[in-house]
C-alpha positions in Angstrom: 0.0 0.0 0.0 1.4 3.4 -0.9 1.3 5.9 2.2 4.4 8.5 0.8 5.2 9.3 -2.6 8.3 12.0 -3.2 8.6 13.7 -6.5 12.1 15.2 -8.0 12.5 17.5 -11.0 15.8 17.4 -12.7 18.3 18.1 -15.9 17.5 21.3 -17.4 14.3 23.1 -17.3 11.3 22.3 -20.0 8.4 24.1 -20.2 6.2 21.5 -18.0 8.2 20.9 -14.9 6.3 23.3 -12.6 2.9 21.7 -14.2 4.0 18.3 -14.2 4.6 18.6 -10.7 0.8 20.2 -10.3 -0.7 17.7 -12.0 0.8 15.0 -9.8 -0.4 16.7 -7.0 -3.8 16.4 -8.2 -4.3 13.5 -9.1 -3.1 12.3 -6.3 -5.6 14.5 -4.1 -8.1 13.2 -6.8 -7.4 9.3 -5.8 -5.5 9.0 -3.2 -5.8 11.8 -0.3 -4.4 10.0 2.0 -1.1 9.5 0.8 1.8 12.2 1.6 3.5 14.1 -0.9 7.2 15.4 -0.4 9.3 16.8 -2.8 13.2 16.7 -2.9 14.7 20.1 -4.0 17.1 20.4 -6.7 16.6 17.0 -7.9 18.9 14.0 -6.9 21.0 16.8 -4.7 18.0 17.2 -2.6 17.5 13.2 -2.4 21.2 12.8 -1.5 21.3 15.6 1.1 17.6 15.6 2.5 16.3 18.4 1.4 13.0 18.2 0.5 9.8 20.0 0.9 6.5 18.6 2.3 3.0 19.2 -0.1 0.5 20.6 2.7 -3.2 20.9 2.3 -3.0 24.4 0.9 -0.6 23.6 -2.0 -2.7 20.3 -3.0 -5.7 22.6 -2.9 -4.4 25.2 -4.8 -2.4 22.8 -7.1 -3.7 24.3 -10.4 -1.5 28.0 -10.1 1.4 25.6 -10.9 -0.6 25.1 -14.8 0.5 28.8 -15.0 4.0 28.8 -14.6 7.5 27.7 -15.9 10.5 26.8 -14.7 10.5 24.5 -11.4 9.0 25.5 -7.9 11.5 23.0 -6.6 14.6 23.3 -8.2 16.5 21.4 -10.7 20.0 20.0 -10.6 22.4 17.9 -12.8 23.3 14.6 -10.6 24.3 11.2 -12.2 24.4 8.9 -8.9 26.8 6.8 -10.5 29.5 9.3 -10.6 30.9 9.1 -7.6 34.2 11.0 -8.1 32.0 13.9 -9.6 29.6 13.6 -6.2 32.3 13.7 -3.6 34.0 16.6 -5.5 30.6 18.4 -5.3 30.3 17.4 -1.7 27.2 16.0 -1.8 28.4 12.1 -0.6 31.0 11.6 1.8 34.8 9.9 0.4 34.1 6.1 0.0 29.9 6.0 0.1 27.9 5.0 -2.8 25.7 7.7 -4.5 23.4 4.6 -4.6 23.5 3.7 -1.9 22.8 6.8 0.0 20.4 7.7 -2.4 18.5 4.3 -1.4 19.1 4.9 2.6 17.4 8.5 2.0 14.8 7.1 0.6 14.3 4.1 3.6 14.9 7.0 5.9 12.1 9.4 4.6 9.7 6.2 4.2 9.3 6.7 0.7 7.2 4.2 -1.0 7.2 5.7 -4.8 9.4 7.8 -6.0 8.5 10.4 -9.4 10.7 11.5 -11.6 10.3 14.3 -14.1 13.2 14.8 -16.8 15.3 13.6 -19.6 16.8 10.6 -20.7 20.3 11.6 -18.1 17.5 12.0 -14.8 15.3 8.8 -16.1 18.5 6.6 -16.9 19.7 7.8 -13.4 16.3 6.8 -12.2 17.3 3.0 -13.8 20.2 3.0 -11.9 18.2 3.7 -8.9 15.6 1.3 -9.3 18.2 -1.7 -10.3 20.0 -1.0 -7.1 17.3 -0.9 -5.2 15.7 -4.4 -6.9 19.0 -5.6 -6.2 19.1 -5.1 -2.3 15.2 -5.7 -2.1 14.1 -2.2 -1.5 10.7 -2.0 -1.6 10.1 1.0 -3.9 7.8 2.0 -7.0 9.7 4.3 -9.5 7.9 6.1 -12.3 9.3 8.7 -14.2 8.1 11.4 -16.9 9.7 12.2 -19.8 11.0 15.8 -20.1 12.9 17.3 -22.7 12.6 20.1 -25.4 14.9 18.2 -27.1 12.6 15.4 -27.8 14.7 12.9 -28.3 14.1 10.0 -25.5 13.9 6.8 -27.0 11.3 4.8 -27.4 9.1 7.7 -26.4 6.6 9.2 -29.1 6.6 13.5 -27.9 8.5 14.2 -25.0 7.1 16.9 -22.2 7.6 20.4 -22.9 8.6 20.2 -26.7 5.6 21.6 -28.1 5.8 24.7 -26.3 9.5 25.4 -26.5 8.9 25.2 -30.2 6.3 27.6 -29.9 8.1 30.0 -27.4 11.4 30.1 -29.8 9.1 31.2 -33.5 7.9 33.5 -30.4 11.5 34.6 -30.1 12.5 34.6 -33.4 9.6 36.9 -34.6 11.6 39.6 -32.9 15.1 39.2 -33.6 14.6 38.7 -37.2 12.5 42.0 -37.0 16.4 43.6 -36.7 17.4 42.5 -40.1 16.9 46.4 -41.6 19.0 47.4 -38.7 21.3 47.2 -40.7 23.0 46.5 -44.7 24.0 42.6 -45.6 22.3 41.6 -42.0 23.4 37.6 -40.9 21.2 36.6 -38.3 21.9 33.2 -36.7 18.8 31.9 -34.5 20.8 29.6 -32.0 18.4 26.4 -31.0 18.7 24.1 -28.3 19.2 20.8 -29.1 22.6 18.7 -28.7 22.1 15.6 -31.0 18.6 16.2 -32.3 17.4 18.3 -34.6 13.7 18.4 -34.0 13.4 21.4 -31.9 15.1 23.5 -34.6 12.5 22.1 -37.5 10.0 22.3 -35.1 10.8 25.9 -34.3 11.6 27.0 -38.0 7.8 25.6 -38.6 6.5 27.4 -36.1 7.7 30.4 -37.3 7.3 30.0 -41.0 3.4 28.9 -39.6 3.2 32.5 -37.8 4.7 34.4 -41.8 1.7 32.9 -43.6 -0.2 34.5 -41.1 0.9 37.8 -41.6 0.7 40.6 -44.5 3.5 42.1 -46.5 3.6 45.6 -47.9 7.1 44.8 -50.2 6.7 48.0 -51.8 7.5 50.0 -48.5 10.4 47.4 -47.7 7.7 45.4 -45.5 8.8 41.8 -47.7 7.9 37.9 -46.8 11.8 37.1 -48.1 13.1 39.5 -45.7 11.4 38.1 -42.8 11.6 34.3 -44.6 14.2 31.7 -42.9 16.9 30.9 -45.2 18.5 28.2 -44.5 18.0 24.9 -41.5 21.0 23.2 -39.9 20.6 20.1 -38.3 22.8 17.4 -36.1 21.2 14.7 -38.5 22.3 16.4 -41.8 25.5 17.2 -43.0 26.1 20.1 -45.5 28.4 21.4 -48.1 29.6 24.9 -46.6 30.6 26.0 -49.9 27.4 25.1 -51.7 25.4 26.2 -49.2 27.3 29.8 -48.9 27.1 30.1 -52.8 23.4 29.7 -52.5 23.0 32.1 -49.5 25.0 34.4 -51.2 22.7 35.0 -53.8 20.1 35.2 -50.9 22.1 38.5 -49.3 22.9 40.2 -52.9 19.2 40.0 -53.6 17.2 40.3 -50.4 20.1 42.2 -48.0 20.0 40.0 -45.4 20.3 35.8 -44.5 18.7 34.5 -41.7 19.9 31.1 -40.4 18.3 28.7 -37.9 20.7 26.2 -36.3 20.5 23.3 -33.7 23.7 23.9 -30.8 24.7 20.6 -32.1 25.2 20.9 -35.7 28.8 21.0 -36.8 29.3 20.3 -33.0 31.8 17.5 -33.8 34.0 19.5 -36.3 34.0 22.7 -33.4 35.6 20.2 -30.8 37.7 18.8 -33.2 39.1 22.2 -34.0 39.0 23.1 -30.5 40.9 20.1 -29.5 43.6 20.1 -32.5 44.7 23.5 -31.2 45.3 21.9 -27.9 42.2 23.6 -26.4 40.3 21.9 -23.1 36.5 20.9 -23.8 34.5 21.3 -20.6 32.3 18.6 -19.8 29.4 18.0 -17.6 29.0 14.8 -15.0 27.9 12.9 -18.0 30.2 13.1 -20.2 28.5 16.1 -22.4 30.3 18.9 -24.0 29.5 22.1 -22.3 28.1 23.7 -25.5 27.8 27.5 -23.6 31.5 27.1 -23.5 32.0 26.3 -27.5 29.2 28.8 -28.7 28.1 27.3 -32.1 26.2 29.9 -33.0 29.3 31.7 -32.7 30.9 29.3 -35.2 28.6 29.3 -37.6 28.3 33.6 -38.0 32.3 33.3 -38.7 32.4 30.7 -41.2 29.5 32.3 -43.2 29.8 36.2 -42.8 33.1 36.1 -44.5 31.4 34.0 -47.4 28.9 36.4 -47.7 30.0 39.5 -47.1 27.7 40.0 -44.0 28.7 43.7 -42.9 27.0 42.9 -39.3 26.2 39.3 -37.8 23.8 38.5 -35.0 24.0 35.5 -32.8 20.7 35.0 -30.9 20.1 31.9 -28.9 16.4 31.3 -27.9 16.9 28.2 -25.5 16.8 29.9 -21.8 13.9 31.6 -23.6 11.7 29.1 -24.8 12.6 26.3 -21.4 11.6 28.0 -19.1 8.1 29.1 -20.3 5.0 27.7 -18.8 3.1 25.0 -21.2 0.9 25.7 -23.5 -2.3 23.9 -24.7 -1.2 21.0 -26.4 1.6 20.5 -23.5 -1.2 20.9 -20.9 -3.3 18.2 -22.7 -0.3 15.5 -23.1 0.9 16.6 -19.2 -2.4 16.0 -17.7 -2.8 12.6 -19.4 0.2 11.8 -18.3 0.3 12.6 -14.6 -3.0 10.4 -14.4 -1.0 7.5 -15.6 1.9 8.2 -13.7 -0.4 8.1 -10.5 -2.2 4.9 -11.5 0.8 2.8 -12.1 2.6 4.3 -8.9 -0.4 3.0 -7.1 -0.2 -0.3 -8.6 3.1 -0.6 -8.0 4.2 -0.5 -11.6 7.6 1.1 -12.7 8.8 2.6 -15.9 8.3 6.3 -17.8 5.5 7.1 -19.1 5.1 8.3 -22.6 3.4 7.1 -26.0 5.6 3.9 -26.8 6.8 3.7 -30.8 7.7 0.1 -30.7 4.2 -0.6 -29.0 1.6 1.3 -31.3 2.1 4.4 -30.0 0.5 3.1 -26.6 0.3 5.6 -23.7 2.2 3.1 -20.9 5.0 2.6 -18.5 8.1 2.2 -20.6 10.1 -0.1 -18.6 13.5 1.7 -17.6 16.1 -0.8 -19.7 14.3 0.3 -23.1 15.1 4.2 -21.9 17.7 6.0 -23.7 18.8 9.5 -25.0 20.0 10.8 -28.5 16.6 9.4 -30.9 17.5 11.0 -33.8 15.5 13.5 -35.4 13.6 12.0 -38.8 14.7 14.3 -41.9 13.0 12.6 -44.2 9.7 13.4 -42.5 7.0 14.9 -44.9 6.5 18.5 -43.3 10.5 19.1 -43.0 11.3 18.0 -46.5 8.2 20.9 -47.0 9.8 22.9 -45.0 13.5 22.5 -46.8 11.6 22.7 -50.4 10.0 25.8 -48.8 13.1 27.7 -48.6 14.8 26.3 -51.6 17.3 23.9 -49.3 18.3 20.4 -49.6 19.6 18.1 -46.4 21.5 15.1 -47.0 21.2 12.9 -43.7 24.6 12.5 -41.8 25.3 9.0 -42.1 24.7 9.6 -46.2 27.3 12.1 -46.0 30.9 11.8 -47.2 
């Protein structure tokens, strides 16, 4: 019987972690009042050190604020239990302990009986780790975890939490800075997207936006032009492209329009970056798990240089829409997927049935508890897909997918 249920946010931020956590919270006033509902600050730091916060009657009864907001009311933190070295560095376990293990004796401690976990593939593999240790030594604990990522890239899982409206919020973004491109002659504007290995946030935001131009009216004759405003050119992690080709072709864009406007994922060309980085004997920062730092490389960055030379840019903007569009509250369709998915979560937490939940591609697209083993980061993004191919033919672009490439 489940008496205390703890929630955990963690990873980065994603436009459904404050709502997530609200709809939790509801549905488990809904069906099960009596149980208790703590929540562990700053993610798996808050597990390790015991800080946590309790859910009293006024914040399950005014659960619903939480639907209005983004970010996370209880904090977010990057933790893999398995690094130890990184842990002990960070002083949050003692010389000698296991993360695990301390993680497990929290839990025992606090009289946790299910344990929620809203984030990525990093906080749900982490989660795995978790629950195999705890299978292992025969503690008795429910784990179910919710799939968070603007990234939207967690296999096997269909549309991750949060994507939608990050997609949404960076068009949003992107509607204003490409409003500067008369701020100026032979304006290069690079939209920056989040999105270290998959491309679908950046085709998903380039949509968006192009969605949001047909919307709108053009008066060309007073300068007021749909090719102006247009996006000219997509770069993903899962296509390579001919810099060359695609500067002669951009080129043309910039003598005829008088300005180029670029939307990139942070990952594209992120392997020939390090490369260059590390050939010049440059350190690459990386995080606990092993991922580049991309702050530190600034693609974005890379990408002005290598084309406003090529294209005789006479002023180059770098814009990057991420902190922007992660920490925005959800919007509808978000809401919609969120709320069917907190009810699940709650139902197989109750039933003492593990896994993340999420819309299962190798199972029909069936709304289930993914069990933990199947869990795992970096899905590519599909670039053969209908509406990008559109979108590509759209602005007069052609993608070649990476492993194609030579």
């Amino acid at each position: 019987m489940v008496t205390k249920v703890a929630l955990l946010t963690a990873g980065g931020f994603a436009p459904c972690l404050s709502s997530a956590i609200g709809g939790l919270i509801q549905r488990y006033s809904e069906v099960a009042p009596q149980v208790e509902i703590i929540a562990y600050r700053y993610g798996y730091q808050g597990l390790l050190t015991g800080d946590s916060l309790t859910v009293t009657d006024t914040v399950r009864q005014q659960a619903a604020v939480l639907h209005q907001f983004g970010g996370s009311p209880i904090g977010n933190s990057r933790v893999k239990l398995t690094n130890a070295a990184d842990l002990v560095k960070r002083g949050l376990v003692p010389e000698g302990v296991d993360p695990l293990q301390a993680a497990a004796d929290r839990l025992t401690a606090d009289g946790v009986d299910v344990l929620h976990t809203i984030g990525g593939d990093d906080t749900n593999t982490t989660a795995a780790d978790l629950a195999a240790f705890l299978a292992k030594n025969d503690y008795a604990l429910t784990v179910v975890g919710l799939p968070k990522t603007i990234d939207n890239d967690i296999v096997p899982i269909r549309q991750s939490l949060g994507a939608w409206t990050a997609a949404e919020q960076g068009a949003r973004f992107a509607q204003n800075i490409i409003g500067e491109h008369n701020s100026g002659s032979r304006m290069l504007i690079v939209h920056e997207v989040m999105g270290r290995h998959c491309g679908w946030l950046t085709a998903a935001t380039a949509k968006a936006y192009r969605d949001w131009l047909d919307t709108r009216a053009w008066l060309p004759e007073i300068g007021l032009s749909r090719e102006a405003w247009e996006v000219h050119g997509v770069y993903v992690p899962e296509a390579k492209f001919d810099l060359e080709a695609e500067a002669a072709r951009l080129a043309t864009v910039m003598d005829t329009v008088g300005s180029v406007n670029l939307f990139i994922s942070e990952g594209a060309g992120l392997d020939a970056i390090v490369a260059e980085l590390e050939k010049s004997g440059e350190e690459v920062d990386r995080d606990p798990f092993g991922h580049v730092r991309i702050d530190k490389i600034n693609p974005g960055a890379w990408f002005g240089r290598q084309f406003a030379e090529r294209l005789s840019a006479e002023k180059v903007m770098v814009q990057k829409s991420g902190y922007f569009s992660r920490s925005a509250a959800a919007n509808r369709a978000d809401l919609d997927l969120i709320h069917s998915m907190t009810d699940l979560a709650v139902d197989c937490a109750l039933r003492g049935e593990s896994g993340v939940i999420g819309h299962d591609e190798e199972n029909g697209d069936e709304l289930r508890a993914i069990e933990f083993s199947r869990i795992a980061g970096g899905k590519p993004f599909d670039i053969t897909q209908g509406w990008y191919t559109d979108l590509l033919a759209g602005i007069g672009q052609q993608a070649t997918p990476a492993a194609a490439a030579h």
